[in-house]
N, C-alpha and C positions, 0 to 999 in steps of 0.2 A: 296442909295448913291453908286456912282462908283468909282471905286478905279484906280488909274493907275497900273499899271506893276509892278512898283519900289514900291511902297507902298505896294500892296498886296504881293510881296514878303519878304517884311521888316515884314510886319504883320504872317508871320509864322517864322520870327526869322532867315532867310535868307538873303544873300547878294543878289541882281537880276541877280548877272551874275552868280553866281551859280546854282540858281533855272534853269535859262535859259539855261545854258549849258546841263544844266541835259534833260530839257525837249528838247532842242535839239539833243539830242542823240537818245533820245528815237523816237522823228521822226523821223529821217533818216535811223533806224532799220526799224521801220516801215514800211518807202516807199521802203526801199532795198527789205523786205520779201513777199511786196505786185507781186501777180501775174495781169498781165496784161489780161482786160476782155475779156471773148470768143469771143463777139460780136465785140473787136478791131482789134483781130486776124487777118493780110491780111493788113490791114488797112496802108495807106501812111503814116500816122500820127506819128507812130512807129518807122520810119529813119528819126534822126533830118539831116542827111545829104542834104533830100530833101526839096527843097527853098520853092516849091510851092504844101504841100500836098492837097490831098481829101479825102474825105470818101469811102469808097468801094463802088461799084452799088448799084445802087436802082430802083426798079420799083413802081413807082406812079400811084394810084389809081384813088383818089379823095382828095380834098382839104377840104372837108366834114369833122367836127366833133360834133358829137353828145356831149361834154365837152368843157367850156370856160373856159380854167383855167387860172390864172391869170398869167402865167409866159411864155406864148407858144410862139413859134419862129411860128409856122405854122397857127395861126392866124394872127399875125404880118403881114407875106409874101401877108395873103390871102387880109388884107385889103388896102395895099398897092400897090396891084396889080402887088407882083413877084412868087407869089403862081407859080410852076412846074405845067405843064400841063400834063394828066396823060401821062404814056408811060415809057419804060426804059430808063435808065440814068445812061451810061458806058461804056465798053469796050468789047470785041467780046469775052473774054477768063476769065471773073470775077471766082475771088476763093471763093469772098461772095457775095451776093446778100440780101439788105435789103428791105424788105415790109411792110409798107414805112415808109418814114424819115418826110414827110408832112401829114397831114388827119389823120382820123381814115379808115386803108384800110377797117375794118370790117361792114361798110359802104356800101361799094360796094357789089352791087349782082354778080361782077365778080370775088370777090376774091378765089372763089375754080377753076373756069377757069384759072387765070392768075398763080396761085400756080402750077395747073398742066403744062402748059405752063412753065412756068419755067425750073419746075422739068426736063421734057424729052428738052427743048432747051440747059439749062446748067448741065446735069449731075453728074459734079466734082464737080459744086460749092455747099457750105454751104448755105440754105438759111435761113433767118433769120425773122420771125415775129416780127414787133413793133407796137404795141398796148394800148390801155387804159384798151382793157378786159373786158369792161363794156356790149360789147354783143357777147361773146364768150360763148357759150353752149356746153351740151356734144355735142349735134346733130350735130352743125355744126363743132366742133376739131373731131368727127368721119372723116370730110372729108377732111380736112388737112393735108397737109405732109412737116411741117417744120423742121428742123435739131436743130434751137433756138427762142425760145419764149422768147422776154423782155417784159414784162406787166410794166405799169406806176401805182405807189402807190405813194402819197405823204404825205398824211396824217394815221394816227392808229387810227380813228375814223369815225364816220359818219358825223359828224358836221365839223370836220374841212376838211374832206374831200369835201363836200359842199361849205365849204370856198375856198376852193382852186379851184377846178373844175365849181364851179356853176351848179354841176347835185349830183343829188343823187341818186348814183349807188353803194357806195363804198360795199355793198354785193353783187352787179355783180361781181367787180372786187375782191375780195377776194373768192369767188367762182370761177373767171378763174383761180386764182393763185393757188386755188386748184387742178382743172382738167389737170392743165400742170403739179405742182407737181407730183401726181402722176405716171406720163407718164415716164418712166424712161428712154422711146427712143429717147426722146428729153432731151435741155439743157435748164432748165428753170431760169427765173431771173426776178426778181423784180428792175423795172429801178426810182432810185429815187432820186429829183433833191434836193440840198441843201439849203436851204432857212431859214436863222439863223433870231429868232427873227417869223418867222412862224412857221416851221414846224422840226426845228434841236432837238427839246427833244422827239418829235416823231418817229426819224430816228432810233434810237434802238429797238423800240415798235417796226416799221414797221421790221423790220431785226428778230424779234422774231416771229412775227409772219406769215412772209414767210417759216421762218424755220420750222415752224409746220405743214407748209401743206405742206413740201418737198418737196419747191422751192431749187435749187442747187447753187445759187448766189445772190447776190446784186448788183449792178452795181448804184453804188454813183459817181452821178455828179453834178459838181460846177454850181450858175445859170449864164446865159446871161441873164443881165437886158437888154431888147429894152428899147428903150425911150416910143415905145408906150405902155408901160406895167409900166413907173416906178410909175404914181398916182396911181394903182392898187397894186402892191406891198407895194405903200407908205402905202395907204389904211390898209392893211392886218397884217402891223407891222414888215414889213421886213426890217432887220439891215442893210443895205447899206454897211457900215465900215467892219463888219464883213462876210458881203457876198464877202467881196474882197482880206480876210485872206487867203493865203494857210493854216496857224498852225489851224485855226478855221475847216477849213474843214477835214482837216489830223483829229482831234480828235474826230468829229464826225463820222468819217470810224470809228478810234480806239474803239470806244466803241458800236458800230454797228459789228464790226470785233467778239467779246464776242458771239453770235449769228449765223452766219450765214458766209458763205465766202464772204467777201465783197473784192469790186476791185471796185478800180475809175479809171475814164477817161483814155484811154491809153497812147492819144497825152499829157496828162499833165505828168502821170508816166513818160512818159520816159524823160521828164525833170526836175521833182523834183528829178530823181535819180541822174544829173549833178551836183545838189547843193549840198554843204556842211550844215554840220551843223545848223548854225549859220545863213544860208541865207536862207534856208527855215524856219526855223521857224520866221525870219521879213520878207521874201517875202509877195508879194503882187500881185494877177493878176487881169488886165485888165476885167475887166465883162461887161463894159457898148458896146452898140452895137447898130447900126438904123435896117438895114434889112437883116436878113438873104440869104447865097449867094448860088445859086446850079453852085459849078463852073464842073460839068459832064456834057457831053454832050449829047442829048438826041436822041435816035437812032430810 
């Protein structure tokens, strides 16, 4: 049986607007003490002054993913036919450079070409690997030279990791999050999307056990439902209502936070720090979405 708000706070001998005050405080310390993620660092998203942010560059591989996981934006693009075509995507003077934001790059037989490519075209810039990890070996991070690794975990098991991805690799991927942890030259991070009702009792599991292969971050984000993903999520057991809480999401960082350094979303931090109180903890954001947009240009 479910309780409302006011009930479940009466039912501990509380008034609701005190219970809620309380836990509003305690978010808003929260979001204040939160550090902003490496991988937002540079990032448009960070100056609410700017009307029209982006993402930092990226250079695109392939559309290619060896994982279907049920919540992907770059499946979505791919069947819809707005999938980025490979190539760079950005500016002549980037501070970060992400590979990539579409596809599994790892994928590509050019990705230690186009890393070195990088490395000597943009020098200054951070470059930044995003991944599933699922076919990252020692051999081939022998020949890598990224600055940050985000590897994708969503589940703390093998079956629900299955559930979510439709591949079973989740000891690939716990073995890349090993060989990055322990690379101390790099900045490694376990990127993991929120999905209450799938996968949110797992989010601490997974945050414990990045932290033991000495992974340096968690990078916890909120999901975008597509529409062409919402029977699959429906599927899966994903709470809709509470996929669109901020306070739902604030407490699963909090208690993933116990474990490991966790940091969410940049562009969101830096507007949960606007709010008061009382308004993050009843805010609400937007999640629903059709098709992911690359608004960079591509050079």
């Amino acid at each position: 049986m479910r309780y409302s708000w006011e009930e479940f706070a009466r039912s501990m001998g509380v008034e609701p607007e005190i219970l809620e005050n309380r836990e509003a405080r305690l978010l808003k310390e929260f979001v204040m003490d939160l550090k902003f993620p490496t991988h937002c660092q540079y990032c448009q998203g960070l100056d609410l002054s700017n009307p029209n942010p982006v993402h930092h560059p990226s250079y695109e591989l392939t559309p290619a993913c060896n994982h279907d996981c049920i919540f992907c934006y770059s499946n979505v693009a791919l069947k819809l036919g707005k999938a980025p075509k490979p190539g760079y995507y950005g500016w002549k003077n980037p501070r970060a450079i992400t590979v990539s934001q579409y596809g599994e790059p790892l994928m590509s037989p050019r990705i230690v070409e186009v890393n070195r490519m990088l490395r000597e075209r943009f020098p200054e810039a951070r470059l930044d690997l995003q991944t599933n990890g699922s076919l990252l070996t020692e051999k081939l991070w022998r020949k890598l030279d990224f600055d940050l690794v985000m590897i994708s975990l969503d589940a703390a098991s093998r079956e629900k990791h299955i559930k979510i991805t439709n591949a079973d690799t989740f000891e690939s991927v716990v073995n890349a999050l090993k060989i990055v942890g322990e690379d101390k030259s790099v900045r490694s991070v376990v990127r993991t999307i929120f999905m209450p009702g799938i996968n949110d009792g797992d989010i601490p599991r997974i945050a414990e056990l990045a932290a033991s292969l000495g992974v340096d971050e968690m990078m916890l984000q909120p999901l975008t439902i597509h529409e062409l993903n919402v029977e699959r999520l429906k599927k899966a057991g994903l709470d809709f209502e509470r996929a669109e809480s901020i306070r739902e999401y604030l407490k699963v960082a909090m208690e993933a936070k116990k474990f490991i350094d966790v940091r969410i979303s940049g562009c969101q931090l830096a507007v949960y720090r606007t709010m008061d109180p009382l308004t993050l903890f009843s805010a609400r954001r937007v999640a629903r979405d059709v098709v992911p947009a690359m608004k960079r240009e591509r050079r």
